[in-house]
C-alpha positions in Angstrom: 0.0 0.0 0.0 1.2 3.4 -0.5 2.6 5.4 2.6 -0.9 7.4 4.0 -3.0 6.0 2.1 -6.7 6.3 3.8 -7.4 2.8 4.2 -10.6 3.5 6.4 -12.5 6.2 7.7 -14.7 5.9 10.9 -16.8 8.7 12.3 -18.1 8.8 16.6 -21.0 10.5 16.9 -20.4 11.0 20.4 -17.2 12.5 20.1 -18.0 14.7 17.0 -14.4 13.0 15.3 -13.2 10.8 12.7 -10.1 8.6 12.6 -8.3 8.3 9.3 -6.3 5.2 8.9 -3.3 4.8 6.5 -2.0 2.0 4.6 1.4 2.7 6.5 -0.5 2.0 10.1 -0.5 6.0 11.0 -3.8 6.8 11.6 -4.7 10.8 12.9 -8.1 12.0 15.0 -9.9 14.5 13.3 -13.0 16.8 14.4 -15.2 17.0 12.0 -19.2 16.5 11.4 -20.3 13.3 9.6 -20.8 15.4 6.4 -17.3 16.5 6.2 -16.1 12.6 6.9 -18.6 11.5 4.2 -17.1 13.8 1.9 -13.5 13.2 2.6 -14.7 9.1 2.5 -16.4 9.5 -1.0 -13.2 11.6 -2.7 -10.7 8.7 -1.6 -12.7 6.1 -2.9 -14.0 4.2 0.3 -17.4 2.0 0.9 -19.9 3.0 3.7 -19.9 -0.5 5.6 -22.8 -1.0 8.1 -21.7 -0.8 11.6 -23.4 0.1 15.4 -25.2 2.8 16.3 -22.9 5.8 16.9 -20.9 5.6 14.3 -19.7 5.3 10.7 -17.5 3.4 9.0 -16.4 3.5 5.1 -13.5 1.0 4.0 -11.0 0.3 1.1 -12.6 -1.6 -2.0 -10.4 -4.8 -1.5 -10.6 -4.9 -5.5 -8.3 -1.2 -5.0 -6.0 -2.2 -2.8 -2.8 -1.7 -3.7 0.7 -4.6 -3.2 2.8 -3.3 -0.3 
């Protein structure tokens, strides 16, 4: 996988954040409104996966994926 690469996106309602998470293992904790994540989600790519109530999660296509 390429070095920061979003691999995954999640977004906590609770804490009104999202955590990006690179190819590389890095991963950084954002605030930001679900909008903004599902933005950010949809320009790299990701699928919305379901997942409890609270919060969001969008994922890699596995067909995308790149050889590390």
């Amino acid at each position: 996988m390429v070095k920061h690469e979003i691999d995954h996106v999640v977004w906590y309602d609770k804490r009104g954040c999202m955590v990006l998470s690179y190819g590389d293992g890095e991963s950084d904790r954002i605030v930001a409104t679900k909008r903004i994540a599902a933005k950010l989600a949809q320009e790299v790519g990701l699928l919305l996966v379901p997942t409890a109530a609270g919060t969001v999660l969008w994922v890699r296509d596995p067909d995308t994926w790149r050889a590390a």
